[in-house]
N, C-alpha and C positions, 0 to 999 in steps of 0.2 A: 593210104591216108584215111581211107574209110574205116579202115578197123581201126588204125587210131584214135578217130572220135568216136567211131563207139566206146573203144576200151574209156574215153574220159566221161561220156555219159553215164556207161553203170557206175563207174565211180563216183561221179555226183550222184547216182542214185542212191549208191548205197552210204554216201555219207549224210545226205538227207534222211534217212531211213533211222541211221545212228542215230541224228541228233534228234530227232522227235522221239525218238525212244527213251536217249536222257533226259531231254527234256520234263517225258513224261514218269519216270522211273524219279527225278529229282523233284515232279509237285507232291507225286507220291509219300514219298519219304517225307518230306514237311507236312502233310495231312495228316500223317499216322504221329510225327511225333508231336503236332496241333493238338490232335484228340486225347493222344496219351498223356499229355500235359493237362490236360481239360480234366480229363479222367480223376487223373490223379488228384490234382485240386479240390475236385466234388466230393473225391471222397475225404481228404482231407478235412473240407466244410462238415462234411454230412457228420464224421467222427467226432470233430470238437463242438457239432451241434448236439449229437444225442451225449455228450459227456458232460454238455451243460444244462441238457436239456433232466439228464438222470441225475446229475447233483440236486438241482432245485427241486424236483419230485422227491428225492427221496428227503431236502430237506423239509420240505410243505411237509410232509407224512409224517414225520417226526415233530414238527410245531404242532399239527393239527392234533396229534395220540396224548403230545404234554397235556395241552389245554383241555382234551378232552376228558382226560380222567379228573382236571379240578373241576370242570364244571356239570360234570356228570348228573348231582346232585338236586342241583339249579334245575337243569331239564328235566330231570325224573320230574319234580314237584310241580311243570306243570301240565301235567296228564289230568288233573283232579284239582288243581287251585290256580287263583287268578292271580296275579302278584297286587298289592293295594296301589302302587307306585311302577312306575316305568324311570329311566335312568333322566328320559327327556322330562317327567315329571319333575324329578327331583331338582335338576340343573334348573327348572323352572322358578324352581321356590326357592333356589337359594339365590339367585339374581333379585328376585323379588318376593320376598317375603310376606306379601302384602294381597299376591296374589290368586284369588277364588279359582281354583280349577274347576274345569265342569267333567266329569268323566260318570259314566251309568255303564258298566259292564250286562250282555246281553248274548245271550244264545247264538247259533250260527243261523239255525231253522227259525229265529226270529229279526234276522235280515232279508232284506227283499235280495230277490235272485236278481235283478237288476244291477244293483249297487255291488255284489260279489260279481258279477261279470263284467262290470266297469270300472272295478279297482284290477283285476287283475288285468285287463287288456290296456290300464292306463302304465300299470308296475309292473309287471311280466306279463306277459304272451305264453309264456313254456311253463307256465308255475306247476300245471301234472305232470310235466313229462322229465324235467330235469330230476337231478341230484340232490339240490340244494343252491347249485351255482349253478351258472350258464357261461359257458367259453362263448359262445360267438354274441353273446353279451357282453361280454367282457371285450373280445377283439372290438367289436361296434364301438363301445365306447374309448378306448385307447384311442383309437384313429379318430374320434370327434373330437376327442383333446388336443389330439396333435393337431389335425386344423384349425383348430381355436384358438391353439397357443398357451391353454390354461387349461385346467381338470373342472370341466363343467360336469361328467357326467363319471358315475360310478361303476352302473354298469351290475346295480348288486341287484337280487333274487327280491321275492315278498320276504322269502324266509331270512335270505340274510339281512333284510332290512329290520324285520321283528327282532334278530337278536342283538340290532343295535340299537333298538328302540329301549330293548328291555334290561341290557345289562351293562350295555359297551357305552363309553364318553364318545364325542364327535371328533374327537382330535383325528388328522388325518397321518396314517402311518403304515410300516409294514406288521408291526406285530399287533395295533388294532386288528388289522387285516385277517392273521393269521388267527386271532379268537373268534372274528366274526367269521369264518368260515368255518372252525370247530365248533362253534354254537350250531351253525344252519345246517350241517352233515348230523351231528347229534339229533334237532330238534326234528327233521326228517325222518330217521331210525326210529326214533322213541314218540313223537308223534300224531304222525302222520299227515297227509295234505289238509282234511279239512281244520283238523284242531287246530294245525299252522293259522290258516286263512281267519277264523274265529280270533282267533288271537291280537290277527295282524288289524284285523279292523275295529278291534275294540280299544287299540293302545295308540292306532296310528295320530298325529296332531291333524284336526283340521282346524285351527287357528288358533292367537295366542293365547288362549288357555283351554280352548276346548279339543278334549282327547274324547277319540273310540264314536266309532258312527250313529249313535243313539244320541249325544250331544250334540252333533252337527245336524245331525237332521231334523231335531228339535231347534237348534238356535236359526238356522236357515229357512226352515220350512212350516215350520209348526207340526211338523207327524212324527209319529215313530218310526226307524228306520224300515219297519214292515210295508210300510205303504208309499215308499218315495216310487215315482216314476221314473222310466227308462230317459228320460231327461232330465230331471233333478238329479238322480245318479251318476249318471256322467259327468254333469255339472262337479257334483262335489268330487267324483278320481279326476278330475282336471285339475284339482286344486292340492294332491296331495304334493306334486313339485315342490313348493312354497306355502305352506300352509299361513302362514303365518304373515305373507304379502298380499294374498290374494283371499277374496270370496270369493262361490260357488256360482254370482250373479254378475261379476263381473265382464261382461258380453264389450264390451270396450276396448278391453284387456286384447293386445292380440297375445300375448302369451297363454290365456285363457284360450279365444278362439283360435289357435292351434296345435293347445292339448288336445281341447272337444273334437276336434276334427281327423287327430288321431286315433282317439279312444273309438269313436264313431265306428272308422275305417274297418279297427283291430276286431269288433264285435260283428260286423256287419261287410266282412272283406266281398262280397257278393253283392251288392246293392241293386234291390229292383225300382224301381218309379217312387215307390210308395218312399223306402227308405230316402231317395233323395229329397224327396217333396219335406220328409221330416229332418233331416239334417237341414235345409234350409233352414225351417224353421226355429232350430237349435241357435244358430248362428243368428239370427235375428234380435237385436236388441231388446229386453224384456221392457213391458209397459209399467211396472212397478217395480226397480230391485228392492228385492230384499236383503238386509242385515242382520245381524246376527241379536235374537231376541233378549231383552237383558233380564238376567235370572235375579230374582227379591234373594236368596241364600244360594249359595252355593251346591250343587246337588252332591249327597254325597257318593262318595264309592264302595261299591255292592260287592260284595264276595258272591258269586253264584258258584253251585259245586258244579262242573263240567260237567258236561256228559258226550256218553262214547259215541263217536260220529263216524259213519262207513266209511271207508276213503272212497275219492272218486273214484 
């Protein structure tokens, strides 16, 4: 009787033994064919990712080489000349015909460094370091629009905004798209960061008829762009959002107070005592706004011949 129950304990033993083994040998085999499945899938994904991912590239490349051999010319010519008219110009005048533009074309070295380091930190952050375009500009603002539910935000360069100042309608579209980035790959090549920058701030609108920061800093302040302060300056790249809704004085505006407080940030991402005590004061309601001064004639527009300016 005694070896009989042993003989039935090894054998429960060893059928215990079995079934944890199947057991284990059967999560086994679902894991491997889990992952092989996963596997497959990814790569599945990742294939029809880069097969759409190299269609659109190679189709971008090909829009961008069209456009760029028609506008080749256009860019050359402005290395050495000012164009008299900007596209936003023109649309101007044909709405209103009636309307006195104020525009004074003006040097790069006769803008204050202030005013170039607070248009770019209000309109690009990267403007030396990219291309022409900015992808994680680009992602940033796709995903702002998706939260908003509507295209608030572009997402475009200084450069590709110059070449939509200067050649391209506002209509919004994919093949506008695909010129303004063959304008801004070209106007980068041929040339260069600061002649961009000169450019951008002499066409840009800061209100409804005043183009290029020699006029705004005149209508706004009474001085030549040479002498605006690191607060005036910010003032008016706070304004180039909506040029045409807003002044440079508007301290009321929380639109306004929280451009100024980005621009602020982007210039000054380090802030010591000093600069807080001055951003307060920024943000502080002005004791006299001022408005935009009203011109007896219209000033007219200046052809200056360029000149060659080192990249940064």
């Amino acid at each position: 009787m005694k070896k009989f129950f042993g003989k039935v304990r090894d054998f429960f033993k060893w059928l215990s033994g079995t079934l944890v083994i199947r057991i284990l040998a059967f999560i086994i085999k679902w894991i491997y064919r889990l992952i092989n499945f996963i596997l497959r899938q990814a790569l599945l994904i990742c294939i029809i990712y880069s097969t759409a991912f190299t269609v659109a590239a190679s189709y971008l490349i090909y829009r961008v080489f069209i456009y760029g051999y028609d506008i080749y010319e256009s860019v050359e010519e402005l290395k050495v000349t000012q164009p008299e008219n900007s596209k936003y110009m023109e649309a101007l005048r044909d709405s209103n015909p009636n309307v006195q533009i104020r525009h004074t074309y003006v040097p790069l070295d006769s803008i204050s460094t202030h005013l170039r380091k607070a248009v770019i930190a209000s309109e690009d952050a990267g403007f030396y370091f990219h291309p022409g375009f900015d992808i994680r500009a680009i992602a940033e603002a796709l995903d702002a629009n998706q939260m908003a539910g509507k295209t608030k935000f572009g997402g475009s360069t200084i450069t590709q905004q110059l070449a939509k100042n200067l050649f391209l309608s506002g209509e919004r579209s994919f093949d506008r798209k695909f010129k303004e980035l063959a304008y801004a790959l070209l106007m980068e090549h041929e040339l260069g960061k600061d002649r961009i920058l000169e450019l951008y701030l002499n066409y840009a609108q800061w209100g409804k008829d005043i183009f290029g920061c020699q006029e705004a800093c005149l209508s706004y302040y009474k001085k030549s762009c040479s002498k605006i302060s690191l607060d005036q300056a910010i003032n008016l790249a706070a304004m180039l959002a909506a040029p045409a809704k807003h002044h440079p004085n508007m301290r009321e505006s929380q639109f306004m107070a929280k451009r100024r407080a980005v621009i602020y940030q982007n210039m000054f991402p380090k802030k010591d005592s000093v600069l807080v005590d001055s951003l307060r004061q920024l943000m502080a309601p002005p004791a006299q706004p001022l408005t935009p001064v009203a011109q007896p004639q219209p000033a007219t527009e200046k052809k200056v011949k360029a000149k060659a300016f080192k990249n940064h």
